[in-house]
C-alpha positions as CSV (number, residue, x, y, z in Angstrom):
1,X,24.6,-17.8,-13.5
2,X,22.2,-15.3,-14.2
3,X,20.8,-12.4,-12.9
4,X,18.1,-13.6,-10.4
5,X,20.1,-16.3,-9.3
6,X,22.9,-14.6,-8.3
7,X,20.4,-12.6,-6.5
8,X,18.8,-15.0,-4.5
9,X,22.1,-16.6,-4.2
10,X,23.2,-13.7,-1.9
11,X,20.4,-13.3,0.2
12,X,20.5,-16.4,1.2
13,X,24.3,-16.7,1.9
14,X,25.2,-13.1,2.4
15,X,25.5,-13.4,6.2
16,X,28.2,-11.5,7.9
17,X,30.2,-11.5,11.0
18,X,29.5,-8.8,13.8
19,X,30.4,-5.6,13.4
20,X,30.8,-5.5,9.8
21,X,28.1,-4.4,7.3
22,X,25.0,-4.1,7.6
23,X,22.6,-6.0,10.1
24,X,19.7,-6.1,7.5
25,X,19.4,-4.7,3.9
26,X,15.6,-3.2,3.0
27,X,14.7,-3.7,-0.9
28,X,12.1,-0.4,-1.2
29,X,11.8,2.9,0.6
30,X,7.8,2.8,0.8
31,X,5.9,1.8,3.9
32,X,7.3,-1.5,4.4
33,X,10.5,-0.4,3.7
34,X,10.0,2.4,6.1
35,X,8.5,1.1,9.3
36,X,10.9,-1.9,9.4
37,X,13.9,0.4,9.2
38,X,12.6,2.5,11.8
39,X,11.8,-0.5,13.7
40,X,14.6,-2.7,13.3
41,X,16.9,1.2,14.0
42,X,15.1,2.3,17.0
43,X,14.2,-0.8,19.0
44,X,16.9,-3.2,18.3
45,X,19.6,-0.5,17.5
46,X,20.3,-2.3,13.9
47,X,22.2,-0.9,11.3
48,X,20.0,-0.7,8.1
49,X,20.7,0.2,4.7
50,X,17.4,0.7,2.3
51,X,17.9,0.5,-1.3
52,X,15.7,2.3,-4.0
53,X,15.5,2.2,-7.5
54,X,13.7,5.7,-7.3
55,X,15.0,8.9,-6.6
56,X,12.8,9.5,-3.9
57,X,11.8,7.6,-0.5
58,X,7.7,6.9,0.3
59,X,7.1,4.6,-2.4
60,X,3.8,5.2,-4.3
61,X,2.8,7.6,-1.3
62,X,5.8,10.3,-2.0
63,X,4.3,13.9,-2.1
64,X,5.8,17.0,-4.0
65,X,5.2,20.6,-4.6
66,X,4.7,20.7,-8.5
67,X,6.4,23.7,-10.2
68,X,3.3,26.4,-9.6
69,X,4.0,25.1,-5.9
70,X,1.2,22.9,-5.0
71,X,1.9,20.0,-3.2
72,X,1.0,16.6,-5.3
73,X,1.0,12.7,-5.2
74,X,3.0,12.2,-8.0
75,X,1.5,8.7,-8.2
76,X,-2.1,9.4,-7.5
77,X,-4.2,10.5,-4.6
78,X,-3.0,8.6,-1.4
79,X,-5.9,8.9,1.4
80,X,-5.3,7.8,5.0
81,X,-7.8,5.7,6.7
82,X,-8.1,3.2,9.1
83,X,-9.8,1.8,12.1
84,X,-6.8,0.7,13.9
85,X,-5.4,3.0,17.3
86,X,-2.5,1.3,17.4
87,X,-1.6,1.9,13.7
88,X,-2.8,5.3,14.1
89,X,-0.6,6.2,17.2
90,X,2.5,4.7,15.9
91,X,2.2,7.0,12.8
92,X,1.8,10.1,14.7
93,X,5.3,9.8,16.1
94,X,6.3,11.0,13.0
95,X,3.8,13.4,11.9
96,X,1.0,15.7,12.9
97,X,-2.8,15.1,11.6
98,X,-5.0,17.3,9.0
99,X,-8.3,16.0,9.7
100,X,-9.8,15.1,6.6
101,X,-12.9,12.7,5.0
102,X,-12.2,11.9,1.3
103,X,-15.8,12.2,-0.5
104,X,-16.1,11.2,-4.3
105,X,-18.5,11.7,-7.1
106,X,-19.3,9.7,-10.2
107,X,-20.4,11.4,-13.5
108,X,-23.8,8.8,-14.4
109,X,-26.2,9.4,-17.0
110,X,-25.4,13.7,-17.1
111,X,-25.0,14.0,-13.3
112,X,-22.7,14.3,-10.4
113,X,-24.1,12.0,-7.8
114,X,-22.2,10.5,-4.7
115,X,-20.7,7.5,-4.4
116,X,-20.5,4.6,-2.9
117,X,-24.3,4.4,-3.5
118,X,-26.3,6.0,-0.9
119,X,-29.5,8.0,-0.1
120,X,-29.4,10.7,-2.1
121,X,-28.1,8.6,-5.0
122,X,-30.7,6.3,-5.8
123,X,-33.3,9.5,-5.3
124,X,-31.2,11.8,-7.6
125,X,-30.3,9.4,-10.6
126,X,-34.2,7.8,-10.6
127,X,-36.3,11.0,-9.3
128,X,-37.5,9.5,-6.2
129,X,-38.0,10.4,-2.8
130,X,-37.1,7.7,-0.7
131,X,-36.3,7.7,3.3
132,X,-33.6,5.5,4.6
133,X,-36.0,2.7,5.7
134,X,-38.1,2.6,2.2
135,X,-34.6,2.7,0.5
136,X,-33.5,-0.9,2.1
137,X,-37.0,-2.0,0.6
138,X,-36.4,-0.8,-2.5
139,X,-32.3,-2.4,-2.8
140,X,-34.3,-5.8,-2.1
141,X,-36.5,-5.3,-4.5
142,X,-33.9,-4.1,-7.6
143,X,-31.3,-7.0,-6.1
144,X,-30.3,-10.0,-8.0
145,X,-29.7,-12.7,-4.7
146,X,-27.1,-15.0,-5.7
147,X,-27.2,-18.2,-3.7
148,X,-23.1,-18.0,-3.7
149,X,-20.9,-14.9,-4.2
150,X,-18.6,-15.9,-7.3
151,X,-16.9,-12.9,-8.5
152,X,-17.3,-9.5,-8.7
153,X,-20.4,-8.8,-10.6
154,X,-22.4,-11.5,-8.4
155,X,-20.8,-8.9,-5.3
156,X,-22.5,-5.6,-6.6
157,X,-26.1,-7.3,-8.3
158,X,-26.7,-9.2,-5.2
159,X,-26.7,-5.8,-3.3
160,X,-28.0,-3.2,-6.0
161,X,-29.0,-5.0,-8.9
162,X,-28.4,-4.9,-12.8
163,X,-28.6,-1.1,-13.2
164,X,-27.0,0.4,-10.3
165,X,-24.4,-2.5,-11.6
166,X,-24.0,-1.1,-15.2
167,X,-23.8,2.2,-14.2
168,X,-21.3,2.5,-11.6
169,X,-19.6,-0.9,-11.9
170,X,-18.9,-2.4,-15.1
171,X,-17.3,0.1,-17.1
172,X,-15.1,1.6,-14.2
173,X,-14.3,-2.3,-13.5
174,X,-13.3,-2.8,-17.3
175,X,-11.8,0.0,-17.9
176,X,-9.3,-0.4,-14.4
177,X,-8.5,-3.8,-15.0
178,X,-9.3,-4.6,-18.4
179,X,-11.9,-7.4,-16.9
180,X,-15.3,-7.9,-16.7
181,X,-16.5,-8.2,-13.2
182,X,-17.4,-11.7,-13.6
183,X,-14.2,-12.3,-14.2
184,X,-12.4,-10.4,-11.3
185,X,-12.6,-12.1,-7.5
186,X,-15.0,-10.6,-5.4
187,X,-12.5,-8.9,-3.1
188,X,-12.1,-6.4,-5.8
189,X,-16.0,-4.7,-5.4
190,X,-16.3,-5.8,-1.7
191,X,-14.3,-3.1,-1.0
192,X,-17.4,-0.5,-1.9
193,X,-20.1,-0.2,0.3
194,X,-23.3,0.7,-0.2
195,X,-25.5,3.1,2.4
196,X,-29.0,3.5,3.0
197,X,-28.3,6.6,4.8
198,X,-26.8,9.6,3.2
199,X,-23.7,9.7,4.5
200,X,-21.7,10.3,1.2
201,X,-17.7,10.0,3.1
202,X,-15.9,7.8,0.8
203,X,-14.5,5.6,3.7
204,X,-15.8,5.5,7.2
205,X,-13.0,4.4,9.5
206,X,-12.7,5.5,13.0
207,X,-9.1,7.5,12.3
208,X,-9.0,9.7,8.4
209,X,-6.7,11.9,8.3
210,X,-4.0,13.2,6.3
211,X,-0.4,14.1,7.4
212,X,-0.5,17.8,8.2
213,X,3.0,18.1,6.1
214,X,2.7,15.5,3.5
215,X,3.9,12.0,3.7
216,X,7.5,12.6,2.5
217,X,8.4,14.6,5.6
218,X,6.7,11.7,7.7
219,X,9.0,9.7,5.9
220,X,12.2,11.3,6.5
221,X,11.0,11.6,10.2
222,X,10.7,8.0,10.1
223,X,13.9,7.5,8.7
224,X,16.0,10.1,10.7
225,X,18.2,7.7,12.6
226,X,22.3,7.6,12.8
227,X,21.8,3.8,12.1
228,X,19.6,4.3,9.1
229,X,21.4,4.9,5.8
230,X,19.4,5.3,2.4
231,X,20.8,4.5,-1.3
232,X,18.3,5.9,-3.8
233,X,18.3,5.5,-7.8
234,X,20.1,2.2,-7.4
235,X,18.6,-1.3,-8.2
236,X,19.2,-3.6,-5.5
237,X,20.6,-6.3,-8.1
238,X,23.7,-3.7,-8.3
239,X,25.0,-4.0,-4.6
240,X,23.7,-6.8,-3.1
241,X,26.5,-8.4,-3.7
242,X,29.3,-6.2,-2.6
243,X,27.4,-4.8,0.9
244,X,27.5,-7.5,3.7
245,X,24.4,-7.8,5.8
246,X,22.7,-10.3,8.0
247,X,19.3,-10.1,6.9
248,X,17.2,-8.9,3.9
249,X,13.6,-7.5,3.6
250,X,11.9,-7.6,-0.1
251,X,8.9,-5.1,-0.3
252,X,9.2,-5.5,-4.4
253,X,7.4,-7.8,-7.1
254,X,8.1,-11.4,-5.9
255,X,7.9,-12.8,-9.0
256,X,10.7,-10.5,-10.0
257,X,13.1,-12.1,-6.9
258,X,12.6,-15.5,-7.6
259,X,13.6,-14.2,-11.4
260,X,10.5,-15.0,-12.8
261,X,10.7,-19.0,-12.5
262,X,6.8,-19.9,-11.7
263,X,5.9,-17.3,-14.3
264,X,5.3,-13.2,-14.6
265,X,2.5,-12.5,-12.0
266,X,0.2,-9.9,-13.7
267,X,-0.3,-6.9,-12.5
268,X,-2.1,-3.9,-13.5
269,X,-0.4,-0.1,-14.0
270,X,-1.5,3.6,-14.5
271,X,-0.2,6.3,-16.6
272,X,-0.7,10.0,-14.4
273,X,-1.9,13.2,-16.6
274,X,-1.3,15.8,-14.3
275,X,-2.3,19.3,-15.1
276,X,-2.6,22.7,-13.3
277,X,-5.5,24.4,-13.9
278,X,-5.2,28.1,-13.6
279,X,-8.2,28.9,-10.8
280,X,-8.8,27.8,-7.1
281,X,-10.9,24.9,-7.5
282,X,-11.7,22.7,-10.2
283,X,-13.9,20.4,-8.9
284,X,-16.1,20.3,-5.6
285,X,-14.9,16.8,-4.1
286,X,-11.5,15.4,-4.0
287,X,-12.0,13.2,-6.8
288,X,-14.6,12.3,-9.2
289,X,-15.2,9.0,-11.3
290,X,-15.7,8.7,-14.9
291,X,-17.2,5.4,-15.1
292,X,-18.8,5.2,-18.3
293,X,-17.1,8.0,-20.3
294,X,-13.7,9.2,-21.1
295,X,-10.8,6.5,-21.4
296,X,-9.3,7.7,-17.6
297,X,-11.0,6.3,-14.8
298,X,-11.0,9.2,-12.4
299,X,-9.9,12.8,-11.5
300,X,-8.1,14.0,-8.6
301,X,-7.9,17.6,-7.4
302,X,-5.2,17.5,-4.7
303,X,-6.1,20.9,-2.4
304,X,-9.1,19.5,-1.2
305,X,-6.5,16.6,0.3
306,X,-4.2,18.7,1.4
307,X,-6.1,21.4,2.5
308,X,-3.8,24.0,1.0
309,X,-4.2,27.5,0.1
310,X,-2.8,28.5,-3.7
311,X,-4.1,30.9,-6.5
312,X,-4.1,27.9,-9.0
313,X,-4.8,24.1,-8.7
314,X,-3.7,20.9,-9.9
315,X,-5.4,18.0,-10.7
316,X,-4.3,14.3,-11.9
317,X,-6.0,12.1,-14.9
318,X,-5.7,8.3,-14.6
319,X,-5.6,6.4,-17.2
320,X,-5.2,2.3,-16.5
321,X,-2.4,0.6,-18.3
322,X,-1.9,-2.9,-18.9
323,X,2.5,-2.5,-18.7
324,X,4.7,0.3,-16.5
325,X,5.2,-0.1,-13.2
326,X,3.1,-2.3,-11.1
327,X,0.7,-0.7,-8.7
328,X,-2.5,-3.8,-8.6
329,X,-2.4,-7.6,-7.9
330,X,-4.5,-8.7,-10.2
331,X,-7.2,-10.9,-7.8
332,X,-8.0,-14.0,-9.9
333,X,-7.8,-17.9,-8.9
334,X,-5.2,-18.5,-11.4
335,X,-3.0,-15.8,-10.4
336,X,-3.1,-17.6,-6.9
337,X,-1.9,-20.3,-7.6
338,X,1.3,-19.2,-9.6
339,X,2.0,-17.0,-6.3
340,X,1.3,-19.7,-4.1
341,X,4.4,-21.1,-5.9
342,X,6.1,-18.1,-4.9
343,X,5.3,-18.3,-1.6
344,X,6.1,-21.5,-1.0
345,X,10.1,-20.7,-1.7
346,X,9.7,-17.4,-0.1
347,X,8.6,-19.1,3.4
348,X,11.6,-21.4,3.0
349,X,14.0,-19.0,3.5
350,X,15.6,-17.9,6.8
351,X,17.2,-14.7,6.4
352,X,14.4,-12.7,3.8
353,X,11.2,-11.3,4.9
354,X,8.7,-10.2,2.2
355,X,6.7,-7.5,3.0
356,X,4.2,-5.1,1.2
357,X,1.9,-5.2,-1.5
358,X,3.9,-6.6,-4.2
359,X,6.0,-9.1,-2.1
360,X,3.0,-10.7,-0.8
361,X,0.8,-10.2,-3.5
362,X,-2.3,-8.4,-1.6
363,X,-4.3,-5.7,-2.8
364,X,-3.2,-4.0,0.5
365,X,-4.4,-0.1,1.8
366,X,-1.8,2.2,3.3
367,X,-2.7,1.0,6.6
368,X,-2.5,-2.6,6.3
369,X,1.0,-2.6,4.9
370,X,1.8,-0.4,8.2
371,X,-0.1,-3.3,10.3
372,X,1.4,-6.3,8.7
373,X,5.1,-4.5,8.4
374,X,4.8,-4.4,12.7
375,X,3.5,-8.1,12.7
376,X,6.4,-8.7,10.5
377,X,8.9,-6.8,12.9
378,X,7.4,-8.7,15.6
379,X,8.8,-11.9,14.1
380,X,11.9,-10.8,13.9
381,X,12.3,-8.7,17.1
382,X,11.8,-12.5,18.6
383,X,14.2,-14.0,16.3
384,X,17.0,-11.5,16.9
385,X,16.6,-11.7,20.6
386,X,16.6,-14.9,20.9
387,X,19.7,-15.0,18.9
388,X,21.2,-12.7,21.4
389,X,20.6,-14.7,24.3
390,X,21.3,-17.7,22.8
391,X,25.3,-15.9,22.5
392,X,25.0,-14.6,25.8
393,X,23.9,-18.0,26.7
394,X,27.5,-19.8,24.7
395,X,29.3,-16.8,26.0
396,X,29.1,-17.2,29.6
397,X,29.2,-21.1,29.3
398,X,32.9,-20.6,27.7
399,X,35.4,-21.6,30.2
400,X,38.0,-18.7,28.4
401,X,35.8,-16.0,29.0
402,X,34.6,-16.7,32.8
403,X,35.3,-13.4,34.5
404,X,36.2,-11.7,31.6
405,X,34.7,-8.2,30.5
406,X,33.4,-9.4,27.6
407,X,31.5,-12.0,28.8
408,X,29.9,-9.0,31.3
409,X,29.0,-7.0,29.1
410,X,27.0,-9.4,26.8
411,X,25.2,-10.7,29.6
412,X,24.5,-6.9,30.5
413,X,23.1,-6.2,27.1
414,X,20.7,-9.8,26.7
């Protein structure tokens, strides 16, 4: 049998008796990972064992002081952001808060102007001196209305038109995912909004912040539990079989589970260029966007996240790869349908949950891998207990343990 067989195999057969093993096995030590092991630990008082191929826990979010001691995201800039309290508050267990609103440039036609598109934009890049009320008038007028909203380039002409299009949109676009924007769904430039006010914040959720010591402390906050135990540089493929638990949940490729049956799902990948630059600051936003020149798509300077202090700085280049390791879903119809396939089998099986970005396939922010790992835990808190009671339930049915301590306890504990 090969590899991914055996795999799936196991996780749907691995269950073990109580008290041996592990009551559920996490595949990835990001923010899925992360919040259902401090879930499962803390609330239902599981014994958890997360596996990771890396050396590191936190994922694609794991920070670092480089070696001129600057703290970094090894895997690009990771901004928090969301407009959910309850995300928000469940988070700050486990860290403080560095307020902090990302802003952005883009280099167009010579100059640095803001972005997403606002105010001071459109006056900057075409010499004019519009208010906020004249500049709705003049979006209408540049616009190209689309009766119905196809794909990506129909997203950004039907608000800004043709030029504001090719200027800001189509190269970034092809150069990120190696598509046109008519060929990419229109989720993929939804996500940009376009102001007619001149508020130039890159995001405008209620809660921004960063975590005021990095996201890999948060994370071993998270994960600071006697019941929690962590196994890094180790495939999962290498233990599953030989560790007993319960109950497994997959944050990884799905595609990669099921072995690859239905078909590779494509994804897209970026190669990191990180350089320290030997002066305080390097640019004068957190990141600027190269949309039209240079073969990297944007540069990061990392203090102006972070909000640290240090003699030097250190920036990151991005440059979008077609192979590494996979970081975007790419959104197109056909794409869809093969993981549609996928999760079709993955929804027939009892004892794995897939969670994340790459089990489900969803070009997910930080946030709403946080959100759906607690909808997730949700399911299963009501599973387990209901598991629990139903033994209680059998337990003090039994005629052989009537009056018995055991049968006491269990009912004590239900």
């Amino acid at each position: 049998m090969d590899k991914g067989s055996s795999v799936f195999r196991s996780a749907a057969s691995n269950a073990v008796p109580g008290g041996s093993g592990f009551d559920t096995l996490i595949v990835g030590a990001g923010f899925a990972g992360a919040v259902l092991a401090e879930r499962l630990a803390n609330v239902l008082g599981q014994r958890v064992l997360i596996v990771d191929k890396r050396p590191h826990i936190g994922g694609n979010a794991f920070d670092k002081y480089d070696d001129h001691g600057v703290l970094i995201h090894p895997y690009g800039p990771h901004i928090f952001h969301t407009n959910s309290a309850d995300i928000f508050d469940y988070l700050s267990q486990f860290t403080q808060w560095r307020p902090y609103q990302h802003r952005v440039l883009a280099s167009v036609d010579g100059q640095m102007v803001p972005m997403p598109i606002n105010l001071d934009t459109v006056n900057k890049l075409y010499g004019l001196e519009l208010t906020s009320f004249q500049m709705e008038e003049w979006l209408e007028s540049v616009a190209e209305k689309k009766e119905v909203i196809r794909n990506s380039e129909d997203v950004i002409v039907n608000k800004v038109g043709r030029d504001l299009y090719n200027k800001f949109f189509r190269g970034y676009t092809r150069k990120q995912w190696a598509l046109d924007p008519s060929e990419l769904d229109a989720s993929v430039t939804a996500r940009v909004p376009t102001r007619t006010n001149r508020d130039d914040r890159y995001f405008a959720d209620t809660y921004q912040a960063m975590p005021l010591h990095g996201y890999t402390r948060m994370f071993e906050q998270m994960l600071k539990h006697p019941n929690i135990k962590v196994m890094l540089n180790t495939d999962y493929r290498e233990i599953v079989e030989l560790i007993p638990y319960r109950h497994m949940v997959y944050t990884g490729p799905i595609d990669a589970f099921f072995n690859f049956k239905h078909g590779k799902l494509p994804y897209r990948s970026l190669e990191f260029q990180h350089v320290n630059v030997p002066q305080e600051q390097f640019q004068p936003v957190g990141t600027v966007n190269y949309p039209n020149d240079y073969a990297y798509t944007r540069i990061s300077e990392f203090k102006h996240i972070t909000g640290q202090k240090h003699p030097t700085t250190s920036v990151v280049y991005e440059y979008p790869r077609a192979e590494g390791d996979p970081y975007y879903p790419v959104p197109r119809p056909e794409n869809a349908a093969i993981y549609k396939l996928y999760e079709d089998e993955a929804e027939a099986m009892d004892n794995v949950t897939f969670v994340g970005r790459l089990a489900t396939y969803k070009y997910y922010n930080m946030d709403q891998v946080v959100g759906q790992s607690l909808a997730a835990f949700k399911r299963i808190q009501r599973r387990v207990e209901a598991e629990r009671s139903a033994a209680a339930s059998a337990l003090i049915d039994d005629p052989a343990t009537r009056g018995s301590s055991a049968r006491e306890e269990l009912a004590a504990s239900v």
